[in-house]
N, C-alpha and C positions, 0 to 999 in steps of 0.2 A: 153480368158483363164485367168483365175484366176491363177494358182500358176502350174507349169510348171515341178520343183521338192521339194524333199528333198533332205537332207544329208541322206548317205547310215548309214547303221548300220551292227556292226558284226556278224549277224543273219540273212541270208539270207529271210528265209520265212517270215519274218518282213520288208524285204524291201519290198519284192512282195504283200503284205499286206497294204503299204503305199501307193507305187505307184498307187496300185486300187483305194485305196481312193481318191488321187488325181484328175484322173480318175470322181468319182462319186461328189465329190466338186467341180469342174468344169465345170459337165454339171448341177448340180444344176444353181451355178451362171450363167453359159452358158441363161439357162432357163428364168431364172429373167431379164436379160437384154433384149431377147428377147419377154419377157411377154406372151410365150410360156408354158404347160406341168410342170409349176411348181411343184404342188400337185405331179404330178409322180416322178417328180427328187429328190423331199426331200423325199418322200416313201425310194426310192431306197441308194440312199444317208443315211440316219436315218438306215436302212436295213444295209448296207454294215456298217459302224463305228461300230454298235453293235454287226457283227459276229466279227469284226475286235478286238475288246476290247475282245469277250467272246476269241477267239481264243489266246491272251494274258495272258488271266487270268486263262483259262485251264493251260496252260503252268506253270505258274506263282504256281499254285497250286500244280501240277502235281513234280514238281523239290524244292519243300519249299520257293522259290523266297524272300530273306531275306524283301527285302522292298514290300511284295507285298501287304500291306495296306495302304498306301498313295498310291503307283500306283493306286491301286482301287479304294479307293476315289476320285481321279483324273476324272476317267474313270466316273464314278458316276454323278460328278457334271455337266461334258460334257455333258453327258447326258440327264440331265435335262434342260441345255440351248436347248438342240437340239430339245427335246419333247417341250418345249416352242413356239418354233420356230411355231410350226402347226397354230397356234393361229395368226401367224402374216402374214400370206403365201401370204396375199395380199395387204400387206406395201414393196414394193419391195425396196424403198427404207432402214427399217430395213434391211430388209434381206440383201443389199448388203453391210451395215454399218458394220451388227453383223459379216459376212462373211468375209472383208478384215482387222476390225479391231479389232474383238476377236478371230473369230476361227482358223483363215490361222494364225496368232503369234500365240495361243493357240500352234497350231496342229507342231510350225517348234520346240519351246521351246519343248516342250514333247518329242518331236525326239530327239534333240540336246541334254537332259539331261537323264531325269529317262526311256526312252525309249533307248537308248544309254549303259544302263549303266544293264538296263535288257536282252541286247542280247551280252553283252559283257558276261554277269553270263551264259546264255545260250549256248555261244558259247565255253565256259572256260570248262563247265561238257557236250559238246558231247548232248546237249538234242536232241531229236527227237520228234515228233509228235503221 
């Protein structure tokens, strides 16, 4: 197991959005270590972060989200290391480098701060889905 949890956030549907991830980053790395079904775990994994960001950014949009251009950008750049990632799917050692020592800090800072600070806004106006 890679990363076990997060810190919770004021916004429920955002934890349970986390938590999956976690979930899906885990059995990626889970993957790589056993040199098992990679290609499918970073499908699923890549799959899951991108409803997980679109389902932030509906919100984000949907309520006027004061900061929600740098969230996005954010979400963006992740993105593009993740799409990277395909290209590397059989240097397992990258993958387990990029994973413990950009994405897992990437993904705790994002929570801890501008993700933090997003469900705290959403939690303040009552938003809903």
């Amino acid at each position: 197991m890679l990363i076990e949890k997060v810190n919770p956030v004021a916004f429920e549907p955002m934890n349970e959005i986390h938590n999956r991830e976690l979930h899906y980053v885990n059995s990626l790395y889970d993957a790589i270590i056993n040199g098992k079904d990679i290609e499918k775990a970073y499908e699923e994994f890549l799959n899951d972060v991108k409803e997980h960001f679109a389902f932030e950014e509906k919100l984000m949009e949907k309520y006027n989200f004061f900061a929600i251009v740098p969230h996005k950008m954010e979400h963006a750049r992740i993105l593009n290391e993740l799409t990277e990632l395909k290209s590397r799917l059989n240097d397992t050692e990258y993958l387990k480098d990029y994973l413990t020592k950009a994405f897992i800090p990437w993904l705790e800072n994002h929570i801890n701060t501008i993700d933090t600070v997003t469900a705290g806004f959403f939690k303040m106006i009552n938003a809903t889905m």
